[in-house]
Structures are given as C-alpha cells and as structure tokens.
PQR file of N, CA, C, O and H, with PARSE charges and radii, in Angstrom:
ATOM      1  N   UNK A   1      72.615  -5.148 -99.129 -0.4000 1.5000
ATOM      2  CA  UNK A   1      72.452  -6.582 -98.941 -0.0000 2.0000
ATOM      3  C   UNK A   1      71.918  -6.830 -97.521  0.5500 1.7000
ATOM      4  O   UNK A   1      72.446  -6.130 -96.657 -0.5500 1.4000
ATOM      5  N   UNK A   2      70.976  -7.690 -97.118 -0.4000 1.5000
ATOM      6  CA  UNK A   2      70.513  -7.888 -96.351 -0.0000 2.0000
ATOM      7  C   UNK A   2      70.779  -8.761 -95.022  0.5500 1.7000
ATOM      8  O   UNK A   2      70.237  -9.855 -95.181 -0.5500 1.4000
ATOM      9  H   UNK A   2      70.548  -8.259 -97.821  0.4000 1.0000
ATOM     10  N   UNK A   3      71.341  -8.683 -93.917 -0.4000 1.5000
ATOM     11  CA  UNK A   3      71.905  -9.638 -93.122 -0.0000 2.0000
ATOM     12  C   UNK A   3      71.022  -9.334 -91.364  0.5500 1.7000
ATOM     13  O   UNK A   3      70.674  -8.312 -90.772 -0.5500 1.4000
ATOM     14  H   UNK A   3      71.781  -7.794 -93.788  0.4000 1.0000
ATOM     15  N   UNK A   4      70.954 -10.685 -91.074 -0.4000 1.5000
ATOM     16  CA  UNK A   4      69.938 -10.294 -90.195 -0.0000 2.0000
ATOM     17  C   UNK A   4      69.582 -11.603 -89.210  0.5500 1.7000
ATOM     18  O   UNK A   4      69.637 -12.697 -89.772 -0.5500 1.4000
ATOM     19  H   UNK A   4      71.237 -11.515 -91.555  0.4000 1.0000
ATOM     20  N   UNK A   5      69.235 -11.587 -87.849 -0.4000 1.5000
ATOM     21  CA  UNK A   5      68.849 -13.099 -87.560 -0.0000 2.0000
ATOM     22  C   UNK A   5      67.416 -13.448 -86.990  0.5500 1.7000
ATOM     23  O   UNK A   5      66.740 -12.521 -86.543 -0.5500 1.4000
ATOM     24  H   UNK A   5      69.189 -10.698 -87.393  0.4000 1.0000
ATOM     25  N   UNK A   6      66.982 -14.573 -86.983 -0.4000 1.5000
ATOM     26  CA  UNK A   6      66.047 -14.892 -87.299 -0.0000 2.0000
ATOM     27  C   UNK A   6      65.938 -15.756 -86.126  0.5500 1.7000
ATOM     28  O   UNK A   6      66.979 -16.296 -85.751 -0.5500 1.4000
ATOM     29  H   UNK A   6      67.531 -15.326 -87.346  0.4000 1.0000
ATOM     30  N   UNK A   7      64.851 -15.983 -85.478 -0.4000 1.5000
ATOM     31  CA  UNK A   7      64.328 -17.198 -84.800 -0.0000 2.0000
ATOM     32  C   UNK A   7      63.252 -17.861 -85.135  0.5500 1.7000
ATOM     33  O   UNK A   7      62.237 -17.265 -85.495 -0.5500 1.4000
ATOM     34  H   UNK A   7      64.006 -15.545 -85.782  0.4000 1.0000
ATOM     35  N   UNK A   8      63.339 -19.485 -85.048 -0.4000 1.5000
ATOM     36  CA  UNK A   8      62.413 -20.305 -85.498 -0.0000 2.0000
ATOM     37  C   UNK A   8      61.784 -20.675 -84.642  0.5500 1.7000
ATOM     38  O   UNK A   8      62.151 -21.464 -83.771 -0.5500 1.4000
ATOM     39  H   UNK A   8      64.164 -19.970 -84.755  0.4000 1.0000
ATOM     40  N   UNK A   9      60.242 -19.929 -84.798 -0.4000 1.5000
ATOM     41  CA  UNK A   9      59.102 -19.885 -83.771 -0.0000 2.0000
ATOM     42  C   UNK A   9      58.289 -21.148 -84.032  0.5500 1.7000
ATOM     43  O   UNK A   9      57.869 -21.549 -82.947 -0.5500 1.4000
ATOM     44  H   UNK A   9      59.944 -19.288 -85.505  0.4000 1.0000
ATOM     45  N   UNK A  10      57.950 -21.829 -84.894 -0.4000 1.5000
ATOM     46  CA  UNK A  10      57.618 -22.932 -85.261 -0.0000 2.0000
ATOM     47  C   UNK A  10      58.017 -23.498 -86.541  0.5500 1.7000
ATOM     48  O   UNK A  10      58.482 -22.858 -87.484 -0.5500 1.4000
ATOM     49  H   UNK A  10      58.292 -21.504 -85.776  0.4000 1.0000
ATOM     50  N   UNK A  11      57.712 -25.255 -86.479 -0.4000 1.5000
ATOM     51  CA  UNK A  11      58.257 -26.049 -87.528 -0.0000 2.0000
ATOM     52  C   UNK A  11      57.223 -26.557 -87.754  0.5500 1.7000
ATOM     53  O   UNK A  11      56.663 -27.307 -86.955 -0.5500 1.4000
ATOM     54  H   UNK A  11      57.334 -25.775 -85.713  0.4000 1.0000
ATOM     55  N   UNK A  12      56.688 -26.186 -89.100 -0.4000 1.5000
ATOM     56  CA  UNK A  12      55.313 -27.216 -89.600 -0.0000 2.0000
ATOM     57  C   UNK A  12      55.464 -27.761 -90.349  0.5500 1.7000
ATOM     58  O   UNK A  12      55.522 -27.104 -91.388 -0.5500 1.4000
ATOM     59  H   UNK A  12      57.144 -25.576 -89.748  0.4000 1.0000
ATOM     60  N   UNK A  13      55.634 -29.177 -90.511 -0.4000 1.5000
ATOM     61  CA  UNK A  13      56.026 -30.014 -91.713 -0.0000 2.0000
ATOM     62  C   UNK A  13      57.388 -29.602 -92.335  0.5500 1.7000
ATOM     63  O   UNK A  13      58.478 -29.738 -91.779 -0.5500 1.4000
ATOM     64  H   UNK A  13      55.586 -29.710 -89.667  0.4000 1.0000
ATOM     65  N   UNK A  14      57.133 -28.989 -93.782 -0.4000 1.5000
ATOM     66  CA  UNK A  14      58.154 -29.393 -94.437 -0.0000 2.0000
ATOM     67  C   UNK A  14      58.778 -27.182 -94.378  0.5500 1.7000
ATOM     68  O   UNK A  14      59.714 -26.596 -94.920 -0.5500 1.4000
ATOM     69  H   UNK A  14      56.248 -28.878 -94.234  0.4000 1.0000
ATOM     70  N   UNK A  15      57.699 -26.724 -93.493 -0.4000 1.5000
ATOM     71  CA  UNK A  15      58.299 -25.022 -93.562 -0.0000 2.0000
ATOM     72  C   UNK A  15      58.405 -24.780 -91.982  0.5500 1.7000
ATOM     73  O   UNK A  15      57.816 -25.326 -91.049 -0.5500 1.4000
ATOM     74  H   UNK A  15      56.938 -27.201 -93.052  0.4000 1.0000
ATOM     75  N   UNK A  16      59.151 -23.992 -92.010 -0.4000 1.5000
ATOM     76  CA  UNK A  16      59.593 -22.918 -90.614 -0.0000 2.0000
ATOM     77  C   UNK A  16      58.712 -21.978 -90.804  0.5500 1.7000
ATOM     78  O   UNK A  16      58.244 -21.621 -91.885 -0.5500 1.4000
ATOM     79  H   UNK A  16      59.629 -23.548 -92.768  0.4000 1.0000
ATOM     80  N   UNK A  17      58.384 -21.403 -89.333 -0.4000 1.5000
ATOM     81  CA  UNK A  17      58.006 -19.929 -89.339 -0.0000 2.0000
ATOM     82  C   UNK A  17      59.034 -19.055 -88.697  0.5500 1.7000
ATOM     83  O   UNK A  17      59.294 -19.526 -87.590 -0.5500 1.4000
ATOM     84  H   UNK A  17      58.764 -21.692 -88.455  0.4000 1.0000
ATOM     85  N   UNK A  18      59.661 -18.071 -88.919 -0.4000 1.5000
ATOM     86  CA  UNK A  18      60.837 -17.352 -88.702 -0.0000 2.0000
ATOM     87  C   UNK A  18      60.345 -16.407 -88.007  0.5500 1.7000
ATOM     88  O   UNK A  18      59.159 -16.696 -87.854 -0.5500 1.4000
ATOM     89  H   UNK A  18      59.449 -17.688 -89.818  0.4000 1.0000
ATOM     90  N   UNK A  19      60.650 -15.109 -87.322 -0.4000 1.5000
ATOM     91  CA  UNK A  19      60.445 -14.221 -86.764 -0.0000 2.0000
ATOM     92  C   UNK A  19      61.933 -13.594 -86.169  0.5500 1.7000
ATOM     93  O   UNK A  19      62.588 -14.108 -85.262 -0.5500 1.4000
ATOM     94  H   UNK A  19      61.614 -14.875 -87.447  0.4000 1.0000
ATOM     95  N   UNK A  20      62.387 -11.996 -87.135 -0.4000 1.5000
ATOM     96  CA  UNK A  20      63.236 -11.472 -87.366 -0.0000 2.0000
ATOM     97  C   UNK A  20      63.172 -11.268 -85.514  0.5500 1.7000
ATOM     98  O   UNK A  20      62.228 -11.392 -84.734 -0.5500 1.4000
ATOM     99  H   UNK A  20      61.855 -11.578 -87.872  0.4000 1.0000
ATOM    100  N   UNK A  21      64.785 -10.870 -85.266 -0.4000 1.5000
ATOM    101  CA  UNK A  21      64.729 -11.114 -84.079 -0.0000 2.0000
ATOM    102  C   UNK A  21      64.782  -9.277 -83.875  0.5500 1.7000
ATOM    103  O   UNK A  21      64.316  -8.723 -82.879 -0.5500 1.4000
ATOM    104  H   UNK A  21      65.552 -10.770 -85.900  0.4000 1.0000
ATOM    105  N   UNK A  22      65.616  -8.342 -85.333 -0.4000 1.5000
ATOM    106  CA  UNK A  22      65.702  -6.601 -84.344 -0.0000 2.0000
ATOM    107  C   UNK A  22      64.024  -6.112 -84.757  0.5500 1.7000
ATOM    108  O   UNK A  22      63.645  -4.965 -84.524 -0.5500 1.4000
ATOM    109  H   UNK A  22      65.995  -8.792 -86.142  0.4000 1.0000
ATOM    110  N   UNK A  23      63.025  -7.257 -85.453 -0.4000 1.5000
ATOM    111  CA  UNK A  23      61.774  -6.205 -85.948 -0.0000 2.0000
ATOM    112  C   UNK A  23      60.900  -7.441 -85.023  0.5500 1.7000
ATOM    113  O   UNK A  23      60.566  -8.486 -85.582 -0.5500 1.4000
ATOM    114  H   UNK A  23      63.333  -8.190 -85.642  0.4000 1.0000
ATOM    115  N   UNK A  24      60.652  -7.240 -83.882 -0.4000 1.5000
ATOM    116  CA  UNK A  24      59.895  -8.515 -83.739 -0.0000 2.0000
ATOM    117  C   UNK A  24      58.106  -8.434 -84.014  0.5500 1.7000
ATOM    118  O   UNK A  24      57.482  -9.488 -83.889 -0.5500 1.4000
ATOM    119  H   UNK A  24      60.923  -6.391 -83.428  0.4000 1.0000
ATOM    120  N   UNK A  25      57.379  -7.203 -84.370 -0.4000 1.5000
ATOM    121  CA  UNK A  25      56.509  -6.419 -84.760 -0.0000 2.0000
ATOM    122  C   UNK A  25      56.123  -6.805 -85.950  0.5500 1.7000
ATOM    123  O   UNK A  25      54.966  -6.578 -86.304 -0.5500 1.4000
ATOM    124  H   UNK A  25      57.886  -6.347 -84.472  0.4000 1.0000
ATOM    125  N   UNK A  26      56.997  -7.441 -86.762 -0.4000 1.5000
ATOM    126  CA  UNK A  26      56.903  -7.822 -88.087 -0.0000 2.0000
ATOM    127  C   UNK A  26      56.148  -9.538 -88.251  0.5500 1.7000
ATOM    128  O   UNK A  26      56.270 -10.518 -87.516 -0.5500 1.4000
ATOM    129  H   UNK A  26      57.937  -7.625 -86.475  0.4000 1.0000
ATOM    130  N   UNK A  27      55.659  -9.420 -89.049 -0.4000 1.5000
ATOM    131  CA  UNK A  27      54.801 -11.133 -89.280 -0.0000 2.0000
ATOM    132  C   UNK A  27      56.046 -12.002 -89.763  0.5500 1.7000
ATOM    133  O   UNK A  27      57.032 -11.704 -90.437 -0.5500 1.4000
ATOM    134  H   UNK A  27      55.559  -8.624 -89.646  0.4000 1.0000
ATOM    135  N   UNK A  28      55.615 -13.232 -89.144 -0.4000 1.5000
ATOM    136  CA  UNK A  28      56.513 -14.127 -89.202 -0.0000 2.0000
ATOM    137  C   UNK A  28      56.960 -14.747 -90.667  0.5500 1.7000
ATOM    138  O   UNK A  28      56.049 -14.949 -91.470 -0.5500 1.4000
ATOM    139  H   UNK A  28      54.815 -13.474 -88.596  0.4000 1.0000
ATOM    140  N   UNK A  29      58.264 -15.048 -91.043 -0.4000 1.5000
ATOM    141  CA  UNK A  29      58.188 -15.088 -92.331 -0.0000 2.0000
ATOM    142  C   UNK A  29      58.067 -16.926 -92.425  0.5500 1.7000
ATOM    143  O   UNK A  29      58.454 -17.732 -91.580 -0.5500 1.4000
ATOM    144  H   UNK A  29      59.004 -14.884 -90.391  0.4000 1.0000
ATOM    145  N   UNK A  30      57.524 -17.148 -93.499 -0.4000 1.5000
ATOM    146  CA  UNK A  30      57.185 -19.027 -94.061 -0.0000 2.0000
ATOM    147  C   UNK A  30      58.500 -19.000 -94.912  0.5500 1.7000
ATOM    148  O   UNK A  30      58.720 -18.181 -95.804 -0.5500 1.4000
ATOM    149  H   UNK A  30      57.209 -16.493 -94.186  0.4000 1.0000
ATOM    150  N   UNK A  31      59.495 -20.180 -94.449 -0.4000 1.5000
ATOM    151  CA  UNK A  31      60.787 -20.725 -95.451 -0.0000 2.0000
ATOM    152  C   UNK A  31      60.359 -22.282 -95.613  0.5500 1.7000
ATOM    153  O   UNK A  31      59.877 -22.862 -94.640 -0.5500 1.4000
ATOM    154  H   UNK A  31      59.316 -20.845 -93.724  0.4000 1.0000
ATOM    155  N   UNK A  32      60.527 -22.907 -96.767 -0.4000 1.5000
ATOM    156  CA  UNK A  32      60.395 -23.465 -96.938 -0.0000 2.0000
ATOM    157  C   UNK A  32      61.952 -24.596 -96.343  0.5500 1.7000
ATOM    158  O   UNK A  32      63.047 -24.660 -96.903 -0.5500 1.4000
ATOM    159  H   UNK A  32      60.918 -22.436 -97.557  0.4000 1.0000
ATOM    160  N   UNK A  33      61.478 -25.381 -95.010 -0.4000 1.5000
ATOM    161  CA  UNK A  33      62.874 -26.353 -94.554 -0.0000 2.0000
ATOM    162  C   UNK A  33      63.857 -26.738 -95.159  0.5500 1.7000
ATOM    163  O   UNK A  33      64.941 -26.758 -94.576 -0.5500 1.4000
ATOM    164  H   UNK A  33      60.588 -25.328 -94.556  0.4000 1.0000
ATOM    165  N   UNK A  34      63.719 -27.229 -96.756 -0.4000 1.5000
ATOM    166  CA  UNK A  34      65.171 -27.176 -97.510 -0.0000 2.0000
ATOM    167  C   UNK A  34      65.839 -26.383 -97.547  0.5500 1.7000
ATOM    168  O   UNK A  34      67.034 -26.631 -97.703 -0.5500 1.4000
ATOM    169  H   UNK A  34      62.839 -27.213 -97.230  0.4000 1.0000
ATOM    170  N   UNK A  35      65.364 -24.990 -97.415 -0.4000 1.5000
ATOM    171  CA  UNK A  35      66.312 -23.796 -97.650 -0.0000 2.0000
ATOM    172  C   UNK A  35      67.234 -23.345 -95.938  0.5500 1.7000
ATOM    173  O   UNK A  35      67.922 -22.357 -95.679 -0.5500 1.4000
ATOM    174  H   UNK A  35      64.393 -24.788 -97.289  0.4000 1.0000
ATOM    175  N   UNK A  36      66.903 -24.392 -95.170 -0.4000 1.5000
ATOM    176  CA  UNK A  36      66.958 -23.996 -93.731 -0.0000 2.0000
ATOM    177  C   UNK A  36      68.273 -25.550 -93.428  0.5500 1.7000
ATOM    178  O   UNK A  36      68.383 -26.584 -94.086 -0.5500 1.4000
ATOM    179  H   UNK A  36      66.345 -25.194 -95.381  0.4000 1.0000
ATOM    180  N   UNK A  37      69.141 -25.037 -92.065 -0.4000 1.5000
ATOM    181  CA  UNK A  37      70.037 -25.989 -91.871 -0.0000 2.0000
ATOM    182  C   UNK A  37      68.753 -27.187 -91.599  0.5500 1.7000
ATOM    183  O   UNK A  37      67.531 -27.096 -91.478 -0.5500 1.4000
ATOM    184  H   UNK A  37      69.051 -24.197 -91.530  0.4000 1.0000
ATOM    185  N   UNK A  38      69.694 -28.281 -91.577 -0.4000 1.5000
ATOM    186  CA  UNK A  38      69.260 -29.704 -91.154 -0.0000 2.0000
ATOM    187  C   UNK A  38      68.948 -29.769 -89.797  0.5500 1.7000
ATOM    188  O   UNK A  38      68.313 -30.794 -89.545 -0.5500 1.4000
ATOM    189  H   UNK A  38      70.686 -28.355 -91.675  0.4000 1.0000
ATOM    190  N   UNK A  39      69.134 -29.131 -88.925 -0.4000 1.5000
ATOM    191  CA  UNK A  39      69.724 -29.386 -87.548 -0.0000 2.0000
ATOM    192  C   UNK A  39      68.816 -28.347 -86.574  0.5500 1.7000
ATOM    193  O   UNK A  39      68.791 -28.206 -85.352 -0.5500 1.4000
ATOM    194  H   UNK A  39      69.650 -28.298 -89.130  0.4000 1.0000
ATOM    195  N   UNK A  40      68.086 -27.688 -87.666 -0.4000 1.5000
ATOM    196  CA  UNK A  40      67.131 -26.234 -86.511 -0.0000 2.0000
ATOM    197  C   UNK A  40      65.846 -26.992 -85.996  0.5500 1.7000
ATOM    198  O   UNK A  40      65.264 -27.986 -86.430 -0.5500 1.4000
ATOM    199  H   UNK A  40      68.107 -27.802 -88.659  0.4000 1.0000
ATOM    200  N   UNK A  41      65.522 -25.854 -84.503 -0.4000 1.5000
ATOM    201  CA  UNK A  41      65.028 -26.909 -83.805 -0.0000 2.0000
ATOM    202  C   UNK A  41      63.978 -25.129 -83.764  0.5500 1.7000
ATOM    203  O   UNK A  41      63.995 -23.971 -84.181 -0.5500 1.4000
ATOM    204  H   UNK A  41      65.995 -25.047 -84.149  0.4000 1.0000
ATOM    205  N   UNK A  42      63.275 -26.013 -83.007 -0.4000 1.5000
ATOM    206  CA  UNK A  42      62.504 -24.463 -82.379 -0.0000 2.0000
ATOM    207  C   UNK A  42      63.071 -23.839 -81.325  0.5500 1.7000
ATOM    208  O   UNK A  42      63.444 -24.464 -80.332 -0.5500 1.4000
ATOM    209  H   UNK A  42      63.261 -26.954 -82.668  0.4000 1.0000
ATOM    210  N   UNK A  43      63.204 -22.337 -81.472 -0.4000 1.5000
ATOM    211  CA  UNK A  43      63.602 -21.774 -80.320 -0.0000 2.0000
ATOM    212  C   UNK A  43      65.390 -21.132 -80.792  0.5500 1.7000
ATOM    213  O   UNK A  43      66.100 -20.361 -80.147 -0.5500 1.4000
ATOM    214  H   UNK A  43      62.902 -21.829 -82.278  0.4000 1.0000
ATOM    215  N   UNK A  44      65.689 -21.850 -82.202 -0.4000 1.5000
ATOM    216  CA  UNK A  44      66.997 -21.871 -82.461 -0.0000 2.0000
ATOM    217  C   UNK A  44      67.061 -20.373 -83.178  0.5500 1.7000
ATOM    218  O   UNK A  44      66.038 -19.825 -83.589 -0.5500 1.4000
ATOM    219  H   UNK A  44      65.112 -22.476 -82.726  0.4000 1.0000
ATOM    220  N   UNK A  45      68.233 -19.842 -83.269 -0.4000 1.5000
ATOM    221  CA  UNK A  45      68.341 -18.293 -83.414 -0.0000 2.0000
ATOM    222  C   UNK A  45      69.277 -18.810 -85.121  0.5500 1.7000
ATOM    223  O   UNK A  45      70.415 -19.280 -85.129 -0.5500 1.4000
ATOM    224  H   UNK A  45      69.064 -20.287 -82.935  0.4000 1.0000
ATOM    225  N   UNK A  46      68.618 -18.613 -86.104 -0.4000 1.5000
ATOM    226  CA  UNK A  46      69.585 -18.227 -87.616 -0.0000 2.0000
ATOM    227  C   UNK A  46      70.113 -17.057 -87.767  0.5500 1.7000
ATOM    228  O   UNK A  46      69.982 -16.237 -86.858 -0.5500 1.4000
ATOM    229  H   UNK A  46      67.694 -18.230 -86.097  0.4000 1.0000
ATOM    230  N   UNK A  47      70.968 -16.661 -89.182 -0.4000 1.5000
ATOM    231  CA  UNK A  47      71.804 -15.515 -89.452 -0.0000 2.0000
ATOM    232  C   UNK A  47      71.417 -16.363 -90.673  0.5500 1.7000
ATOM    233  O   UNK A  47      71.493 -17.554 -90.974 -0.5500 1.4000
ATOM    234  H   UNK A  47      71.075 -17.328 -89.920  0.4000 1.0000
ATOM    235  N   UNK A  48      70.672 -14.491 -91.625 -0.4000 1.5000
ATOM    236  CA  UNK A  48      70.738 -15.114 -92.731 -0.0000 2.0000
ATOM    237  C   UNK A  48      71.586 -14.030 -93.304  0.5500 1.7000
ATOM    238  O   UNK A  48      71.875 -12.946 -92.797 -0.5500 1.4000
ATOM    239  H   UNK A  48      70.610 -13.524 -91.380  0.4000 1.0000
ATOM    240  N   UNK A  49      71.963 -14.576 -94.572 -0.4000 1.5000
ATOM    241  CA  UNK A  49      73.522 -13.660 -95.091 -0.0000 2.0000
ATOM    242  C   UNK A  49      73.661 -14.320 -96.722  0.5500 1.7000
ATOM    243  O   UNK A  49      74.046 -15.446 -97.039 -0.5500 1.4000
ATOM    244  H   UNK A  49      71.728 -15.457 -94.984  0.4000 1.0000
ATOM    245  N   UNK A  50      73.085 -12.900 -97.830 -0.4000 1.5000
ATOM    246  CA  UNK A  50      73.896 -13.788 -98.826 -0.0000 2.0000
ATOM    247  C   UNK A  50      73.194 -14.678 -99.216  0.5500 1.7000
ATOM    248  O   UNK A  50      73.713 -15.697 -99.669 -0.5500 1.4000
ATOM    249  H   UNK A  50      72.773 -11.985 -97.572  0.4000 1.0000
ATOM    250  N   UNK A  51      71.125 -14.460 -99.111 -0.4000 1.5000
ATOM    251  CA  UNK A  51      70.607 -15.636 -99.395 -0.0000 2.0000
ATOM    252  C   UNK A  51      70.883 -17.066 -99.111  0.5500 1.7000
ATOM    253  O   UNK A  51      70.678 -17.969 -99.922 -0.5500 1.4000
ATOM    254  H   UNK A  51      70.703 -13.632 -98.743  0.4000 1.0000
ATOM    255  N   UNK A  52      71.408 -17.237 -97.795 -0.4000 1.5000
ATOM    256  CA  UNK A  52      71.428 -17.860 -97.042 -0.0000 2.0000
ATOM    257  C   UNK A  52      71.376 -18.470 -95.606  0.5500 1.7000
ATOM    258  O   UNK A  52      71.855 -17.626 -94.848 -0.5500 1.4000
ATOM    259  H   UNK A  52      71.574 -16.504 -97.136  0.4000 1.0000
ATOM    260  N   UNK A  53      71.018 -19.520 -94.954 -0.4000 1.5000
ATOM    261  CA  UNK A  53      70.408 -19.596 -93.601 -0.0000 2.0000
ATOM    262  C   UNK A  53      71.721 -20.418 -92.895  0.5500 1.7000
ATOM    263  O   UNK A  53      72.020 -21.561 -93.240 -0.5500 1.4000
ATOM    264  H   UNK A  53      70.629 -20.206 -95.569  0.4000 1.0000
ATOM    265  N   UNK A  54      72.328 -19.787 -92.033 -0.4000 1.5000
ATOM    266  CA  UNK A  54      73.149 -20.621 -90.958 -0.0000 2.0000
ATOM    267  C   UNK A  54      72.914 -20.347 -89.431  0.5500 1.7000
ATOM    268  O   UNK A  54      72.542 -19.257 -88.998 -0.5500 1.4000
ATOM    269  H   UNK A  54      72.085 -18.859 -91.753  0.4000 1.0000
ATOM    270  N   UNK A  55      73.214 -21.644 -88.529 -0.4000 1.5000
ATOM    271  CA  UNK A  55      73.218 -21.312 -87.349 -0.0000 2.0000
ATOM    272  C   UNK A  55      73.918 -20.824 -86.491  0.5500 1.7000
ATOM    273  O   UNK A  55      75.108 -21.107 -86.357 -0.5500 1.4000
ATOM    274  H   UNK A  55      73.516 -22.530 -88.881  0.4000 1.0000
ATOM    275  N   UNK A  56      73.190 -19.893 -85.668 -0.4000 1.5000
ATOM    276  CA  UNK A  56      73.892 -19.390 -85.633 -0.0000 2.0000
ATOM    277  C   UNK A  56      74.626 -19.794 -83.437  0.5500 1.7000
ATOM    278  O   UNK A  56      75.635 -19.232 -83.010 -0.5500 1.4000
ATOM    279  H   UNK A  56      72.223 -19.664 -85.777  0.4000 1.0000
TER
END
C-alpha cells in the first residue's frame, strides 16, 4: 500500500500539481481539487494514505 507526501507546486483551477516530496525527479502528478483537502494552498506539504489526501 502506498503512503507518501506530496507537495502542492501549483493550483490550476479546479487541479493541483503535486510533486512527491522522497522522488523529487519524478513528474509532477495532476489531482483533480475535489479529491484534495479544502484548505491546500501552494507550497503546502500532503500525506497521502489509503487513497487518500490529508494535511499534513
């Protein structure tokens, strides 16, 4: 199972762009903002866990 955190490098409209914080080499991943807290800003660090996004 996959657990891991994430920073939100940009907010475009209605998606985030994420960027894993231990692979930072890796392309940024597109979430679509519903699936993301209410409250993330840019610059904000997630934990996702369990098919899910919290702040962390």
């Amino acid at each position: 199972m996959l657990e891991c955190d994430y920073e939100v490098k940009q907010i475009d409209g209605d998606y985030a762009h994420l960027q894993r914080i231990d692979r930072p080499e890796e392309e940024l991943k597109l979430v679509a903002r519903a699936l993301l807290p209410m409250e993330i800003y840019e610059g904000c660090i997630l934990h996702y866990e369990m098919m899910q996004y919290s702040m962390k």
